[in-house]
C-alpha angles and dihedrals in degrees: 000000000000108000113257090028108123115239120249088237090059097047123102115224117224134167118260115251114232087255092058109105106272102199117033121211107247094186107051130128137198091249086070095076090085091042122108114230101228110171117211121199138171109240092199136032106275133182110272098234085048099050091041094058093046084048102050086052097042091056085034091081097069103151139029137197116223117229129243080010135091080217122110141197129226124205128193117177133212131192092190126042120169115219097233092047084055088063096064092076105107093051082063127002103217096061092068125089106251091165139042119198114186127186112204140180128218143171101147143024106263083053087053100048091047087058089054097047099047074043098065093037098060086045087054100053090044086042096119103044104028119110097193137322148205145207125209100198113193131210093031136080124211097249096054089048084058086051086056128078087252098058121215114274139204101254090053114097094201110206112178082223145349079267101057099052094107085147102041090113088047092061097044085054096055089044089057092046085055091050089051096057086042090058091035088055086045090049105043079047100054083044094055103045107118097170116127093218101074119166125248108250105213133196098229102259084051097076098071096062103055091083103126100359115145110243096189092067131118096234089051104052083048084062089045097058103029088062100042086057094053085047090065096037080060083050104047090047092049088050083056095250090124096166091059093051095051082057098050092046087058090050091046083045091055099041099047087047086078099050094045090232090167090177101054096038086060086054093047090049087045084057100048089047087051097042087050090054092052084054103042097036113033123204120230119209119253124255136221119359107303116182109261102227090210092070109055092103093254140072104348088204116069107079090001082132088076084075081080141091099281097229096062084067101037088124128175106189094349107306131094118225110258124207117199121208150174108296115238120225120270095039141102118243119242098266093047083049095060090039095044085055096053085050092057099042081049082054096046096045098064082069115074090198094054092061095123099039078057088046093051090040098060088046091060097050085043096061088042086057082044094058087041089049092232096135106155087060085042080057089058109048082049088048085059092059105058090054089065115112108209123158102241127145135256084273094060099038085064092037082050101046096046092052093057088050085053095051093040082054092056088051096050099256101130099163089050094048091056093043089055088047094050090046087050083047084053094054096057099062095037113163080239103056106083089208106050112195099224096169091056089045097056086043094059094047093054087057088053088058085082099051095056093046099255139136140186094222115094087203099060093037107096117223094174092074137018122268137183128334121325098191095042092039088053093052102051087048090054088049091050085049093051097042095050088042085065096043086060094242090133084162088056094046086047090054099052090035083058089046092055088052098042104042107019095047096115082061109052131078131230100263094041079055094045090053096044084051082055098041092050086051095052093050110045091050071077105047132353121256100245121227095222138061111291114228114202135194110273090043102266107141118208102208111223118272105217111192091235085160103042102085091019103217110217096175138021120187125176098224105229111218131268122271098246085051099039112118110236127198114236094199112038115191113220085238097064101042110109085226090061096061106105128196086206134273105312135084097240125010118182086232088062083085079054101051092045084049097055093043096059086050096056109102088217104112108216091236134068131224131213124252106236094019121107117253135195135207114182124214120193109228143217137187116202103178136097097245129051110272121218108208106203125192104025112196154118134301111213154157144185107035115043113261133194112212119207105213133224144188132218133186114213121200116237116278089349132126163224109028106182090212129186128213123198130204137155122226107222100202146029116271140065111315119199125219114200101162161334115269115205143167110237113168083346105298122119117227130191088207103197134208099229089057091055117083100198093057104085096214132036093231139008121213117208121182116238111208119202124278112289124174139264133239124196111199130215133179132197096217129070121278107254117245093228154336134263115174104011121111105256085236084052090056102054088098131166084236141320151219132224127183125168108218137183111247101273105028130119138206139164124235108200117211119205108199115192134202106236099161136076091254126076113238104247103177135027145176148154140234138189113221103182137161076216097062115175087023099058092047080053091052102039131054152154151181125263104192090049082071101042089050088057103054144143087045098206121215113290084012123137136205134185123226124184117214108198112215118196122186097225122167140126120308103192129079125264097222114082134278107273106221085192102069092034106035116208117261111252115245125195092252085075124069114274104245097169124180127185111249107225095240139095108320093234091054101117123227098254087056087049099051090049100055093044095056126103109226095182095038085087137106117283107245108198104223099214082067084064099045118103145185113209112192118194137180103225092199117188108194111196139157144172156158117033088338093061094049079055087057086241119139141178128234127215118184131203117203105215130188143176131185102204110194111188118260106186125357124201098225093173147028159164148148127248130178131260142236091253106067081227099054128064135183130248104203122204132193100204129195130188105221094181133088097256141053124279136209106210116195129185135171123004104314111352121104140157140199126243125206119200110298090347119137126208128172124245128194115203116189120224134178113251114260141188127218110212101223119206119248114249120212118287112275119209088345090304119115111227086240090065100043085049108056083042085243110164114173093113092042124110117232131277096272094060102047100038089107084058104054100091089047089052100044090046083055095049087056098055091045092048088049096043093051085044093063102040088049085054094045092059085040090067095049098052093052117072114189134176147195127192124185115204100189096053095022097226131129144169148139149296128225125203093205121148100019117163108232113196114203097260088057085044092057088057100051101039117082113256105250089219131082123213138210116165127171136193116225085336098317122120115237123213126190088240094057099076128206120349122220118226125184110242112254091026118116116245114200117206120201111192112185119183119186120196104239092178123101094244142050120268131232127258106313127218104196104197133184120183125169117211142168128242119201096190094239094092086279113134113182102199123200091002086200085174084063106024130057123195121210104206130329124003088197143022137192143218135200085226139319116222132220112300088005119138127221121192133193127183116195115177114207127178125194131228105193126031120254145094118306138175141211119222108203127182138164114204142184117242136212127221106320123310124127097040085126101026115147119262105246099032128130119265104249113159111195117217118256131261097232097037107043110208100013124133129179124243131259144191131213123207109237148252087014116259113264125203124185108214108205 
């Protein structure tokens, strides 16, 4: 404690007289020691905007320069002045009312003569001490006040309205001049005054105890003078001559000494510390209007200091700058003043009634000590103040004990200054006031908050260190929450309830956690917990409390949307393609990291969503608190596009994580749409959680882009799912639903699919699409009909349409392993030499019957039928689209997995081709195996059919009309034409010199045109047999393709239509196959005419036209050219350069026989090669040699069948 400064424990506690000052000052200062004290009051009720603009320029004139004088005059005003306090005036001169200031209103006479009359009635209770007054009466002009009963009068400022008072600073000024020559005349008179009988100037509890004093003493007349002196020292620093009245302070000092007038020394000790600030420390005049705080209508008290000159409280961390400089004379210096006025609190406190002269008294010395930055002395003088024991009401006990927070805030004691305000909220509502103030004292708590380092904003308060005090913290916030329960602001009491829980969580424990969740219950069954800031009357905004930790949120992930919902762009331009992107021109750049970099921090998420279609986004949850918590509305925090959240509700287990949770929502519109947060309910208060609060979340918001609506297809399928997937790509098999059938090679079913509208849009366009690791062969298995969709759109909302999917279980029939000639010998050609025998059958069995009863259909080789078994796996995609999503070219994908297990039913492990009996048919001979389980009926042809046992193999002939496959023609190679190198014709050809270079190129050639022929010979092959297989036990059938057989050239010679075209006659008589054999007598000569015509479109090549008897004896003997029974009249043969196309060639050859029997004519027409069988003998065998310049080559030739039969008689 100040020195000099008596201890609580020493002073005597009386009761205040009722002259003792009832209301102190709190925010006074020692300037205003030379101010002079001018009240201002409304005389009428005003509105309040109005009356607060006239106010703020009346107060605004607070000092004045004298003119034609260095002199100046303060000015301090006051709304409110309590008599008692008034008399107080000749104690010290600046607490009096030396002004009155009234604002009136006025429009007719009886308003006028009501602001008269309230006029002379404040004058009058000021009478004594007031120096002047005025009155600024509003609505009214002079001229139309003289016009009334009440006049117009000399006091009254008259304005026609609050807007046309241009001169309204003008007028107070004059009326300040006017105070200051009142007090100078009061002052030069005081001064002057030179009489022996003086009056005895009295504080007011003074009074009663002058009863029987002697006046006539020493010691009296000493108090009379002294204070008289110290009267005129107040006077002389009011009129602005600060040094006099430092002077006169010293004299009064002196004077009063000797009569041990311990009240007024310390007055006189009070003015020479105040007339030494002013010096020290000069005052400015304000500028501008600022806004007077005692004016406001309340409690004059809180801010009152900003009445003041607006350096003094310049502040940084609590303390003002101080400047110190050269004292002037007649002062005290800075430390006398702080000890002067401990002298003068230690003179005032050895009077009970002067307790708050002492208590003003020891706020002025302590904002002295706050401009010096001495604030633990400054502590002191304010810890004095609290140890003074007046008699105030519960009112100014508030009043008292805010104004102490306020001056413990100047001096940078913050939690002090909290602790004084909590103790002035606590006042207000004492057990003992009957009408506890419970809005003042919440009031009061919010502006402790500061003091003990807390906040209501979640965002300003660190968790990432401690601050402040928990427990103290705690208990202030419990107190707000009571206080605001019994205001009735359950919403206020919700919010700071939800910060507690929210901020000082680390704090709490359980069962302080437990009673905050009840209480949170309790209250917002009252009222909700509101998402958003709360404004409250007086101004004060509660920023919103999101429960960002409970529940604590660990992961956040957009859901992207399925692949079957998933918007696709039908015309991708190459700029927006991710693959188009390019880090420059080089394989790897140092900035790629950086691109990479930049790329992770855009908010643009790299998939779209679907206005009108439901989206996800899932958050993994924790709950850290004791109880099981119960999160409430669910959803989506959004902006930009406007977005309906589907909410949902979890319940969290006490102290468990993490809860992967989804929340669901539905864009309604096209654009970017911003997501910024989560929104839940968790003990009834609503919470916008964002992302940029949450430090788990790596961004503060995510844009997705919303594409317009586009429909939705539900996809069914007739045919079981299938379990799983082989060959597909995993993203392939991600399908809305599949289909799997296990089929025979060769049967066929149908899979029906139902799709189904399930969205708002038609579906206005549709089509499918195979996507397959088979390729060729999926698009062969699987089919549909376009015009079956087409027929169906547009598909409505909630509409359905079938579409059939045919399946066919096509594959290869053949083996894999090669063609045994062993099994099936090769058909012998007349290119080869004839080597006949005679079969051991009946002599009319044709050689095709023959060759299938000799055969040997086991004697193949074994085919293991899991080699032939297949799966063929399919994506069956339908691309369709509709309604605003398909102007924007977006469409939707729904995929089908298909797949179909295909086991072998009946494999061709064998084959060739013989001739008929009819020179234009041919058979095509099969050696057929069942591969399956169960026996198979195999038909082919029109009627024919056999039966297959398992794994049994038969052979089947079908019989086929010869064909011919017209080939294109290729671009000429080396000058020849592919037709020529082909047929081996070389009658353009060089030589062989001159080619021999040429003879790979063209062989090569040769072997690409044989096997293409080959294999479109096979290709029409296929479509001209139609085979097919039933099984009755497992009533299944289907059919059998020849595709891809490899046709060797004999095979070839039997299938392809002779290119000749034969007439032969016997002695003039035409033969035909039908006729059978012809009877000749023996000895008489047969002539036989053999005419051959070139059918094809191009000249042959040089013909050998041949006819040649023989016998056969039916044992595999064949007797060629029997000249011991046969005699030939002239050539057997003839030739021919070339025969063109429709040209005839004819040979007649005249035999006679010698000896009856069968015989038969062999007659053949072949192609020859250079020239080599120009002389060759008559009955000679056909043996054409190979060419020079194409080794292995031999021509074709072509054999009239069946062979001509003769019976001799």
């Amino acid at each position: 404690m100040a020195a000099g400064t008596p201890s609580n424990k020493t002073r005597q506690i009386h009761c205040i007289s009722s002259k003792a000052m009832s209301v102190a000052d709190y925010g006074q200062r020692a300037e205003d020691h030379q101010r002079l004290l001018v009240l201002v009051k409304p005389l009428v009720q005003l509105r309040t905007k109005s009356y607060a603009r006239i106010i703020d320029r009346v107060t605004s004139v607070t000092y004045i320069q004298l003119p034609d004088s260095k002199r100046s005059l303060w000015i301090r005003y006051k709304q409110h002045m309590h008599l008692e306090n008034n008399d107080w005036g000749d104690f010290q001169v600046h607490r009096r009312v030396a002004g009155v200031i009234c604002l009136g209103k006025a429009s007719c006479d009886i308003e006028l003569a009501t602001v008269y009359s309230n006029f002379e009635t404040l004058k009058q209770t000021y009478r004594y001490t007031l120096f002047d007054a005025r009155c600024f009466l509003f609505g009214m002009t002079q001229a139309e006040a003289e016009q009334t009963a009440s006049g117009s009068r000399t006091d009254v400022i008259y304005y026609s309205g609050f807007d046309n008072c241009e001169q309204l600073e003008d007028h107070v000024k004059d009326f300040v001049s006017s105070l200051f020559w009142v007090l100078e005349s009061k002052r030069l008179d005081r001064k002057n005054d030179k009489s022996d009988r003086l009056p005895l100037l009295m504080a007011p509890f003074e009074r009663k105890d002058m009863v029987g004093i002697d006046t006539e003493t020493r010691t009296f007349k000493r108090k009379v003078q002294g204070r008289m002196r110290k009267h005129l020292a107040d006077l002389h620093l009011l009129a602005g001559l600060t040094q006099e009245a430092f002077v006169h302070y010293q004299s009064a000092l002196e004077i009063l000494r000797g009569a041990n007038d311990w009240l007024w020394m310390g007055a006189c000790w009070e003015g020479m510390c105040a007339a030494s600030v002013i010096q020290l420390y000069p005052p400015k005049p304000k500028t501008g209007i600022p806004r007077n705080a005692s004016f406001s209508g309340g409690n004059s008290l809180i801010g009152g200091a900003r009445i003041h000159r607006s350096e003094s409280f310049d502040i940084a961390n609590g303390l003002p700058d101080f400047v110190s400089e050269e004292r002037p004379k007649n002062c005290l210096s800075a430390d006398d003043i702080v000890d002067k006025y401990k002298e003068a609190i230690s003179h005032y406190s050895k009077y009970t009634n002067a307790g708050i002269v002492e208590m003003e008294a020891c706020i002025k010395a302590t904002q002295v000590l706050v401009q010096q930055k001495k604030t633990l002395e400054a502590a002191d003088f304010l810890q004095n103040v609290i140890y003074i024991n007046v008699n105030l009401s519960d009112q100014e006990k508030v009043e008292r004990y805010s104004a102490l927070s306020r001056l413990f805030t100047l001096i940078g004691f913050h939690r002090k200054a909290a602790f004084f305000k909590r103790v002035a909220a606590m006042q207000c509502v004492t057990p003992q006031n009957q009408h506890p103030a419970w809005n003042m004292c919440n009031q009061l708590l919010m502006e402790t908050l500061k003091g003990y380092k807390l906040t209501l904003d979640p965002r300003e308060y660190p968790t990432d260190r401690p601050c402040g005090w928990p427990l103290l913290q705690t208990r202030i916030l419990h107190e707000l929450v009571f206080s605001a329960r019994r205001m009735g602001e359950y919403g206020i009491a919700v919010r700071i309830l939800s910060f507690m829980l929210q901020v000082l969580h680390d704090q709490l424990s359980g069962a302080e956690k437990r009673d905050i969740a009840i209480n949170l219950g309790t209250l917002t069954n009252k009222v909700a917990g509101v998402p958003h800031p709360i404004a409250r009357e007086n101004g004060t905004i509660l920023p919103a409390v999101p429960f960002t930790r409970f529940p604590a949120v660990k992961a956040f992930r957009l859901v992207p949307l399925s692949r079957q919902l998933t918007p696709l762009l039908q015309k991708l331009s190459l700029s927006t393609s991710p693959s188009s992107e390019s880090l420059g021109p080089f394989i790897y750049s140092p900035i790629q990291n950086r691109v990479c970099i930049d790329k992770k921090l855009k908010p643009r998420v790299d998939f779209k969503w679907v206005a009108d279609d439901v989206c996800e986004m899932c958050l993994s949850f924790y709950n850290p608190l004791p109880f099981e918590l119960r999160v409430g509305n669910l959803g989506f925090l959004t902006e930009g596009l406007q977005f309906e959240p589907i909410p949902a509700t979890v319940t969290l287990p006490a102290e468990s994580g993490p809860h992967t949770v989804s929340i669901m929502g539905t864009p309604k519109g096209a654009g970017i749409l911003t997501i910024v947060g989560y929104t839940t309910n968790v003990l009834g208060v609503e919470s916008h959680c964002r992302f940029k609060h949450i430090p788990t979340v790596p961004q503060s918001y995510y844009e997705v882009e919303v594409v317009p609506a586009l429909p939705l297809l539900r996809v069914k399928t007739s045919l079981p799912q299938a379990v799983s997937t082989l060959s597909l790509d995993p993203a392939e098999s991600k399908a809305n639903t599949s289909a799997a059938v296990s089929l025979f090679q060769g049967e066929s079913c149908e899979c029906g699919l139902t799709l189904s509208n399930g969205g708002k849009v038609p579906v206005e366009s549709l089509s499918l699409k195979l996507s397959s690791e088979s390729g060729v062969l999926a698009d062969k298995v699987f089919s549909w009909s376009e015009e079956n969709i087409q027929t169906q759109l547009p598909l409505q909302p909630g509409g359905q349409m079938m579409l059939t999917v045919y399946i066919k279980a096509v594959g290869s029939f053949i083996a894999k392993h090669k063609n045994n000639s062993n099994d099936i010998p090769v058909t012998p050609t007349p290119s080869k030499t004839f080597e006949y025998s005679t079969p051991k059958s009946t002599p009319k069995r044709s050689a095709s019957s023959t060759f299938l009863e000799t055969c040997k259909p086991d004697s193949g080789e074994s085919v293991e039928p899991d080699s032939l078994q297949r799966i063929i796996e399919s994506t069956l995609k339908i691309a369709y689209s509709g309604g605003p999503g398909m102007e924007e070219d977006f469409h939707r994908e729904a995929s089908v997995l298909l797949r179909v297990d295909i086991k072998p039913s009946v494999v061709f492990t064998q084959w060739s081709a013989i001739p008929a009996t009819e020179s234009k048919e041919f058979h095509l001979v099969l050696d057929t195996l069942n591969t399956t389980s169960q026996e198979l009926e195999v038909q082919y042809g029109d009627q024919a059919s056999l039966i297959l046992g398992s794994q049994q193999n038969k052979r089947l002939a079908v019989k086929l009309n010869r064909f011919v496959v017209a080939q294109p023609r290729k671009p000429a190679l080396n000058g020849f034409t592919e037709c020529d190198v082909g047929s081996g014709r070389n009658n353009t050809l060089p030589r062989y010199g001159s080619v021999q270079s040429q003879n790979s190129k063209l062989l090569v050639t040769d072997a690409q045109q044989s096997t293409s022929q080959s294999s479109l010979y096979a290709q029409q092959l296929a479509t001209m047999v139609d085979i097919r297989w039933k099984c009755p036990i497992l009533k299944k059938s289907g059919f059998a393709m020849l595709d891809h057989l490899d046709l060797s050239p004999s095979m070839m010679d039997h299938i392809r239509t002779c290119p000749i075209n034969w007439q032969v006659c016997l002695n003039d008589r035409l033969v035909n196959s039908s006729d059978g054999q012809a009877t000749f007598p023996v000895g008489e000569p047969l002539c036989v005419d053999v005419t051959v015509t070139n059918n094809m479109d191009e000249a042959t090549a040089r013909l050998q036209l041949m006819v040649e008897p023989y016998t056969d004896h039916q044992n595999g003997t064949r007797e060629i050219n029997p000249q011991e029974k046969v005699v030939c009249s002239g050539n057997c043969s003839i030739n021919s350069d070339k025969l063109e196309a429709e040209q005839s060639l004819t040979h007649t050859s005249s035999f006679i026989f010698l000896f009856p029997g069968l015989y038969k004519f062999n007659i053949t027409c072949t192609e020859m090669e250079p020239p080599q069988l120009d002389n060759a003998p008559a009955m000679a065998p056909i043996i054409i040699e190979e060419d020079t310049i194409f080794p292995k080559r031999e021509g074709q030739s072509w054999k009239y069948r069946p062979a001509l039969e003769v019976l001799i008689t």
